[in-house]
C-alpha positions, 0 to 999 in steps of 0.5 A: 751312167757313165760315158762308157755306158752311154756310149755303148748305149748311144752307138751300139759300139763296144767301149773299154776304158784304159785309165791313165794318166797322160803327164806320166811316162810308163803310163803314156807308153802303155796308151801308145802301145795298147793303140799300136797294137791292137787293131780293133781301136776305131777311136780314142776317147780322151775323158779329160776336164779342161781346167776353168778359166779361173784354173792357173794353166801356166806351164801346162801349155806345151803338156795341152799341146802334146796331148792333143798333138797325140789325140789328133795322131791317134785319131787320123790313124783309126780305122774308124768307118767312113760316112 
């Protein structure tokens, strides 16, 4: 089953998935206004591996940086409900 399904499954919340990659600009801009503008958003799932530890991350740490920068953004600003 995909994370998707099992989310939907698991939570009884609905689930759409807005591929892109994060790296490239017209995509990213893409995620930032689906976000923006669609109030329905309570979360947002990043599906992204991290790289093993064998995996040369050299260069790619201010991109990690940013991306959870964006996630902690995009998730404070939800409309998630409370406990």
């Amino acid at each position: 089953m995909s994370l998707s399904g099992r989310l939907t499954s698991d939570t009884g919340r609905s689930v759409t998935v807005l591929p892109a990659d994060l790296s490239n600009k017209v995509e990213l801009a893409k995620v930032e206004l689906t976000l923006r503008d669609d109030s329905s958003i309570a979360m947002l799932v990043n599906n992204v591996p991290s790289p093993k530890p064998s995996q040369p991350t050299r260069g790619r740490s201010r991109e990690l940086r940013a991306t959870r920068k964006r996630d902690a953004t995009a998730d404070s600003g939800s409309n998630a409900p409370g406990p």
